[in-house]
N, C-alpha and C positions, 0 to 999 in steps of 0.2 A: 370471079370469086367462086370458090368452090362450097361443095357441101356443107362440110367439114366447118370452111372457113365463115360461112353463114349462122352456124349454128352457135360459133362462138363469137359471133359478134352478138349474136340473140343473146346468151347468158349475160357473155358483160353486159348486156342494157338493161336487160332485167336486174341484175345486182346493183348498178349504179341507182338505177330508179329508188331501189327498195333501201340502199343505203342513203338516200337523201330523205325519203319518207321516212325512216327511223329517226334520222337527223332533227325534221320539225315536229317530231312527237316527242321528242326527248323535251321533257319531261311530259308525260302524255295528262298530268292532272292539271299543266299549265298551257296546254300547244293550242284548245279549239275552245274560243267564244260562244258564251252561250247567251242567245236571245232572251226578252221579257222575259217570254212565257217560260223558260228554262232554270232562271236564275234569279227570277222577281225583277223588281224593279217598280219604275211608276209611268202612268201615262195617263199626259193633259192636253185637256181639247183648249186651246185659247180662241177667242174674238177678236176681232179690231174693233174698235170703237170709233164714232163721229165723234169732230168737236167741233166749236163753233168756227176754230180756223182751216181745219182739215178735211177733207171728207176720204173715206175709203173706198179706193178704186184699184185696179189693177194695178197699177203702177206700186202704191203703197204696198201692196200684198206681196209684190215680187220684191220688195226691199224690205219689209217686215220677214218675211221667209229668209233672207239672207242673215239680215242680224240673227234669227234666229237660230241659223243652223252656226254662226261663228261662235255663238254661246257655246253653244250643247259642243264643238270642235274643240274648244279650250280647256272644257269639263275633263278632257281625256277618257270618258266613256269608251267603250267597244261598238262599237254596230249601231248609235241611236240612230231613228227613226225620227226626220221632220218631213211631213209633206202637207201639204194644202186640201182641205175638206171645203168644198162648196166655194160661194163668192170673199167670203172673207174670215172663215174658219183656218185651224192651224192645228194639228196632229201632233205631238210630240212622248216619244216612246224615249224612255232614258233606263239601260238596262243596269242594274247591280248600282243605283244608286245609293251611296249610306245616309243621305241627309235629302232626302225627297223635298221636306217642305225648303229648304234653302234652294235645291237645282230648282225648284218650282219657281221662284221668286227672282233666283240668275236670271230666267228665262222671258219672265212674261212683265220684269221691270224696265218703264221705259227709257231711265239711264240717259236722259236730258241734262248735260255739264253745261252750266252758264257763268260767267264771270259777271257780277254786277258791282257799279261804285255804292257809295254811300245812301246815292239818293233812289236806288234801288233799277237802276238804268244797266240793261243788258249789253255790256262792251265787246264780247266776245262768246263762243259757244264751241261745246267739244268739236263741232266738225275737224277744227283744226287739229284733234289731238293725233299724234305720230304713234304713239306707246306709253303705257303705265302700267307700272311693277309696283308689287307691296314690298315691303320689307320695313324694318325697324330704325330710326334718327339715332344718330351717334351718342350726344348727351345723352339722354334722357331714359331710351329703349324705348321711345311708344311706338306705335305703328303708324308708319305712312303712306300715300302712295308719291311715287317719283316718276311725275311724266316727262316727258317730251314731244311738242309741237313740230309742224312740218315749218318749211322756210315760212311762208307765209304768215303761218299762225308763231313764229317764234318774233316776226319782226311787228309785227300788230302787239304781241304782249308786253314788248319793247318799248313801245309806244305808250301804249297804257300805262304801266310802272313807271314811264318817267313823267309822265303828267298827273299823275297822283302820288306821286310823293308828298307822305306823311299824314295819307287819304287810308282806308282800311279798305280791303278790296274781299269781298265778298264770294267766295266760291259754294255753288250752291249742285245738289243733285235733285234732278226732280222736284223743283222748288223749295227741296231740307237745305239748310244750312249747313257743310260741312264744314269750313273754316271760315275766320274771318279776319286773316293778319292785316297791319299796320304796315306799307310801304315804308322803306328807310330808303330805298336806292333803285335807280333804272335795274331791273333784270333783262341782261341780254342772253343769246343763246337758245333760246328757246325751252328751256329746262325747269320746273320747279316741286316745289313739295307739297302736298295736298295732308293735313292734320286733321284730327278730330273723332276718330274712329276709337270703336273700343276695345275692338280686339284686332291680332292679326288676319284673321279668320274674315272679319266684316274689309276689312281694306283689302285683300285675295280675291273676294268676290266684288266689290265696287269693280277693283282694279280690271278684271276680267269683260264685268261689263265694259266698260271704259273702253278696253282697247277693242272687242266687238262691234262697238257702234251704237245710236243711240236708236229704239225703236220709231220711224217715221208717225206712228199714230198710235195710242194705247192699247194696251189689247188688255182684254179681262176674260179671267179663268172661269169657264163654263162648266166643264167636268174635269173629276183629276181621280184616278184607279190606281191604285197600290197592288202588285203581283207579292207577294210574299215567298222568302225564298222556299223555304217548306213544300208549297203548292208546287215549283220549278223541283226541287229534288226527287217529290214523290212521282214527276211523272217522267223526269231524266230515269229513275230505278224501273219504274212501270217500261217504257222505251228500252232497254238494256237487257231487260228480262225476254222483250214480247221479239228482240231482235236472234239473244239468244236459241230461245224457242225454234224460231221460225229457222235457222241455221242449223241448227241441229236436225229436226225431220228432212230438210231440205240436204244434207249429206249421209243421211240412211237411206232416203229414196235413192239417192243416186250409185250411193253402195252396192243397194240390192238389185237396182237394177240394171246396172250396166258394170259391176263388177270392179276391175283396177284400173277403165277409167274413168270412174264413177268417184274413185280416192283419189284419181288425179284431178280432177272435179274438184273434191273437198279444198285439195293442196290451193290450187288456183283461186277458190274463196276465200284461204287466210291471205294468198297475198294480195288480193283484188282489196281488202280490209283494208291492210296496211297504208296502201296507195292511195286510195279514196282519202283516210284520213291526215293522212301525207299531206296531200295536196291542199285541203283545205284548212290543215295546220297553216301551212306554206305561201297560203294567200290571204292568212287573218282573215279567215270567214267567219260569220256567228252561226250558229247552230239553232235552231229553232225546233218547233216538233212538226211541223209543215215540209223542215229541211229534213230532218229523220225520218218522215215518210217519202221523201225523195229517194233517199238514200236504200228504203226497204224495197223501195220500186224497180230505181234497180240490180240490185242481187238477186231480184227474181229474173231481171233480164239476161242477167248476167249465167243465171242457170240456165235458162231459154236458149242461150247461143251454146252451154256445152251439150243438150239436148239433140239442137241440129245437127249438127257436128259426130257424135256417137251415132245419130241414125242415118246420116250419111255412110260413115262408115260402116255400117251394118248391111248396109244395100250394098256398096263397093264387094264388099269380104262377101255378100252372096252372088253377086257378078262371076265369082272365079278369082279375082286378084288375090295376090297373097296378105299376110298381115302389115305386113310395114306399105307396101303398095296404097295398100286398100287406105290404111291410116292418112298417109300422105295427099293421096286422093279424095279422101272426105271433108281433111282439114281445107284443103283447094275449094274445089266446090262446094262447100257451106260458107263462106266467105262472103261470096255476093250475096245470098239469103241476110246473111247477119248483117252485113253493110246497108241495105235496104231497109230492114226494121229499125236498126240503131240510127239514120240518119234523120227518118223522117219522126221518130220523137226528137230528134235534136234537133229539128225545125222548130217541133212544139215547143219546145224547151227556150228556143231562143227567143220566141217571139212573147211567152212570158214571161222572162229578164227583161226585156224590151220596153214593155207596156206595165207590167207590171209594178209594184210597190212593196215594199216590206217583206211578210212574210212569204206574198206568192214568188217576189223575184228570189228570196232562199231558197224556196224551192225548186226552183228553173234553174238554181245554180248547181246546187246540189246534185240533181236528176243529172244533169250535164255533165258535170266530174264524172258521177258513176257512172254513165254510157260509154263513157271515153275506155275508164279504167275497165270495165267490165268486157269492153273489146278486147282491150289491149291485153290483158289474162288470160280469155276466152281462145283469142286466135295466138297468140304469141310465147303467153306461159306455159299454158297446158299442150301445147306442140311439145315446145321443149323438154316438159316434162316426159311425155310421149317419148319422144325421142330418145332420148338417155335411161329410159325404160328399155326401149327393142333392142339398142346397143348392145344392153348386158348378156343378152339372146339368152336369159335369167330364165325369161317369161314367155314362151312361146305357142301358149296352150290357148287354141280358140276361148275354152270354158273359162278362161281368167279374164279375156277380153268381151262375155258373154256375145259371145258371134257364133254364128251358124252358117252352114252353106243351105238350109235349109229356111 
């Protein structure tokens, strides 16, 4: 492969890149999730609790944490946060939540389904349930929910309807009373209707628990913090400004002092921009302000490698080499420099994704995108840009390229 034919395979990669990151920023006020602390939200500490039949152990906390993350999964949230605090504690981060005290109550309700006869005898229990959806009864328009049982649990209900025939069977949540119809006939199939609820809105949220699972042990609400959106705007605005800011000095520096490619510098940080946010459009990331200081981290690295890179070339062009020479030459050899630093924070990076939680693993994520793309700019855009620069043989003047043979 030739020069020539190198360099335009460079372009098209970089356009393709940049036209798929426009792609997942289109529409850019809807492409990037934003965390609690960004966009409000609420966040509750839950317990498990003993009972006289239960007790809390590992076991229970490892299936307590599952119901609980199948809630907060159904909620359709962005990014929540469930992880486990101490022996029997429960974290739970629910971002841009509209109804706080209700996702609170999804969450930390222990949603025990029992089917009892008359005389108050437990015949079956949600374990069996397959699936339950809300929606509205044909006659009437109330609200119900419409489950369905697994094989098991449909032929055991089989069972029970046709031995209580013209018996009232009791379906009960949590020991509430939700319905109580009057058998007329065996129900087979596994299928039935759950009544008694007041709104759509309360059968949505049973139904949700329901197909979640029911929590192995009770858990009670210890601390519960509300993020307000306000608090998340004013420091997304603060962030935006302070990112601003720092971009702007950071391509005057580079202006004044290393001249046109100093502006090819600037050039290679709008698209290093683009990409960054591209990407993490592109993998439904949430955003955080842990993750935006990632993110500020590195663009400074990212100026770090065109720093190298121009003072490479600034030794090559005092060597004797000519300008295109010297350029080609410095982009070469600052390479391994920049590969050395960008990897061994990409260790650090990984091993805080790794080990990490929440906000620090945002930020290991973040940091991570940006090293990648800050390379891939660093060594790949600002070449080419370079390149189709000396082409126009425009620009051939040491003092535009601030070089000396001195």
């Amino acid at each position: 492969m030739t020069w020539k034919q190198k360099r335009k395979l460079r372009l098209a990669s970089v356009l393709v890149i940049l036209l798929l990151a426009a792609y997942f920023l289109y529409p850019l006020s809807e492409s990037i999730n934003l965390g609690l602390d960004l966009q409000g939200g609420t966040q509750v500490t839950l317990e498990a609790q003993d009972t006289e039949d239960t007790q809390v152990d590992d076991d229970a906390m490892r299936r307590s944490m599952s119901v609980i993350q199948n809630r907060v999964d159904e909620m359709g949230l962005a990014e929540p946060i469930v992880q486990r605090e101490g022996e029997r504690r429960i974290l739970v981060a629910l971002p841009g939540v509209e109804d706080p005290n209700q996702a609170i109550e999804t969450i930390g309700r222990t949603a025990q389904l029992q089917f009892k006869n008359e005389e108050g005898e437990v015949l079956m229990t949600g374990e069996h349930l397959n699936d339950a959806s809300a929606g509205h009864e044909a006659q009437f328009n109330q609200p119900i929910i419409s489950f369905q049982l697994t094989g098991e649990g449909g032929r055991r209900f089989a069972e029970i309807t046709r031995q209580n025939i013209g018996r009232r069977l009791g379906i009960y949540l949590d020991d509430e009373l939700l319905t109580n119809p009057v058998i007329n006939e065996e129900i087979p199939g596994g299928e039935g209707q759950i009544t008694g609820f007041e709104s759509i809105e309360e059968a949505q949220q049973i139904a949700l628990m329901l197909r979640a699972g029911a929590l192995p042990v009770p858990i009670e609400i210890i601390e519960n913090r509300t993020v307000g959106p306000t608090l998340g705007a004013t420091a997304v605005n603060q962030s935006i400004q302070a990112a601003l800011i720092g971009l702007s000095l950071i391509i005057l520096f580079m202006i004044f002092s290393y001249k046109l490619p100093g502006l090819v510098a600037a050039i290679s940080l709008g698209i290093y921009s683009i990409i960054v946010l591209g990407i993490l459009a592109g993998l439904n990331a949430t955003l955080t302000l842990p993750g935006i200081g990632g993110l500020l981290l590195s663009i400074g690295m990212a100026v770090d490698a065109n720093v190298i890179i121009f003072e490479r070339i600034k030794y090559e062009y005092r060597e004797g080499k000519g300008l295109k020479r010297a350029v080609n030459t410095g982009f070469k050899r600052a390479f391994k420099t920049i590969l050395d630093s960008n990897v061994t924070t990409l260790i650090t990076a990984a091993i805080l994704a790794y080990f990490g939680t929440g906000i620090i693993r945002g930020f290991a994520i973040t940091l991570s995108v940006g090293i990648i793309a800050s390379m891939f700019t660093a060594i790949i855009v600002a070449k080419l840009i370079m390149d189709l620069v000396l082409d126009t043989k425009l620009v051939d003047n040491e003092k535009i390229f601030a070089l000396s043979r001195r």
